[in-house]
C-alpha positions, 0 to 999 in steps of 0.5 A: 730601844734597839736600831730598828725601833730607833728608825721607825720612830725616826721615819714615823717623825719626818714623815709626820712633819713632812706632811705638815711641812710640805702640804701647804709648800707643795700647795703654792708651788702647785698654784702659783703663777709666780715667774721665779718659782723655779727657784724655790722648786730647785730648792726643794729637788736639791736633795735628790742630787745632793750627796748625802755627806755634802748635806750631813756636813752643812747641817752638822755645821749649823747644829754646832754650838757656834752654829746658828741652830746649835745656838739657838737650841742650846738658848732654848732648851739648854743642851746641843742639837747635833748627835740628839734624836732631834738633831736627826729629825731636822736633818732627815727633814731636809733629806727628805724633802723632796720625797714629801713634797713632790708626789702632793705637787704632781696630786695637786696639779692633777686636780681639774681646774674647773672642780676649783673654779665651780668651788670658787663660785659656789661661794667656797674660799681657798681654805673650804676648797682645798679640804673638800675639793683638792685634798680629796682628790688629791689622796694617793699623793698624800699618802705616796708622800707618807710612804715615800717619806717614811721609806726614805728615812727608814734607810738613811745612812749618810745624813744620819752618820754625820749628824748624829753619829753612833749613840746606842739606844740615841742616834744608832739607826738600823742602817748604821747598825748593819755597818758596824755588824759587818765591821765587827764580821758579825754578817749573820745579824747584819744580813737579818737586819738587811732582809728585814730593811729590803721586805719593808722596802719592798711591802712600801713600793707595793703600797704606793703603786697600789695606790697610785693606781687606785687598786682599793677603789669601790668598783674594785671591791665590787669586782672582787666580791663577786 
């Protein structure tokens, strides 16, 4: 497996788990009325500020063998957690956060207040609600998350180093691939692999403003139908 198909993987994980993870976070910070949600808000943002080293060396540390994650992996399945492709999900997981969890926050808190309290008074519970009501409404945020997500993870360089270190074909993303290139002065396939990253990035912004500022709705096709 070459550097490029490594991190599509990579990124089409964490932005899977993302979404799992995130969706019913994202959900309770959106609605609830607890004082010191604050707390677990700041949690969520601290990757944004975080240097990436800060964070690929504590997560490094708990995937060790005398780490609680590296111990608990090792119980599990019987080999180490750090320098694995798995070791790289978790830690991206983490990276990523907030660019998974934020956009369904803002979707979320979008939703008019008074479509939930028709929901609740039709009979409709929390669960039946949220699927019908709030994750309709609520799309182009899930899919900015996605994409946020998956785009974040594609260009990683910090976390992954750290964690992962720099195993062909296991751990070597494209970002990583680019660093060794330009070490080896092989600059031709590190600037192929580098507008490869950047059209991508670029084809990925495209898409969450497109969507965020609903461009494919069915006025819009009528319009450009005509």
């Amino acid at each position: 497996m070459n550097s490029l198909e490594l991190s599509f993987e990579l990124a089409a994980c964490v932005a899977g788990l993302l979404l799992l993870i995130g969706t019913p976070v994202a959900y309770w910070l959106a609605y609830s009325r607890w004082r010191g949600k604050f707390l677990l808000e700041s949690i969520v943002a601290l990757p944004l500020v975080l240097p990436p080293t800060v964070l690929g060396f504590y997560a490094l540390l708990a995937m060790g063998p005398r780490g609680p994650l590296g111990k608990l992996w090792m119980a599990l399945f019987g080999h180490g957690l750090a320098f694995t492709f798995s070791g790289l999900v978790l830690a991206s997981v983490v990276y990523s956060f907030p660019f998974g969890v934020q956009p369904l926050i803002a979707s979320f808190e979008a939703v008019d207040r008074k479509l939930l309290e028709a929901s609740a008074v039709l009979g409709s519970g929390k669960w039946e609600t949220f699927l019908r009501v709030i994750l309709p409404l609520s799309l182009p945020g899930v899919v900015t998350a996605a994409v946020l997500s998956f785009a974040h993870t594609l260009g990683e360089f910090g976390v992954v180093l750290m964690v992962g270190g720099d195993l062909a074909g296991v751990t070597r993303t494209a970002s990583i691939d680019i660093y060794d290139r330009v070490e080896t002065l092989e600059y031709g396939q590190a600037n192929h692999l580098a507008l490869l990253l950047l059209a991508i990035a670029f084809a990925v912004l495209c898409l969450v403003y497109a969507v965020n500022r609903r461009v494919w709705t069915p006025g819009w096709t009528r319009w450009t139908a005509k």
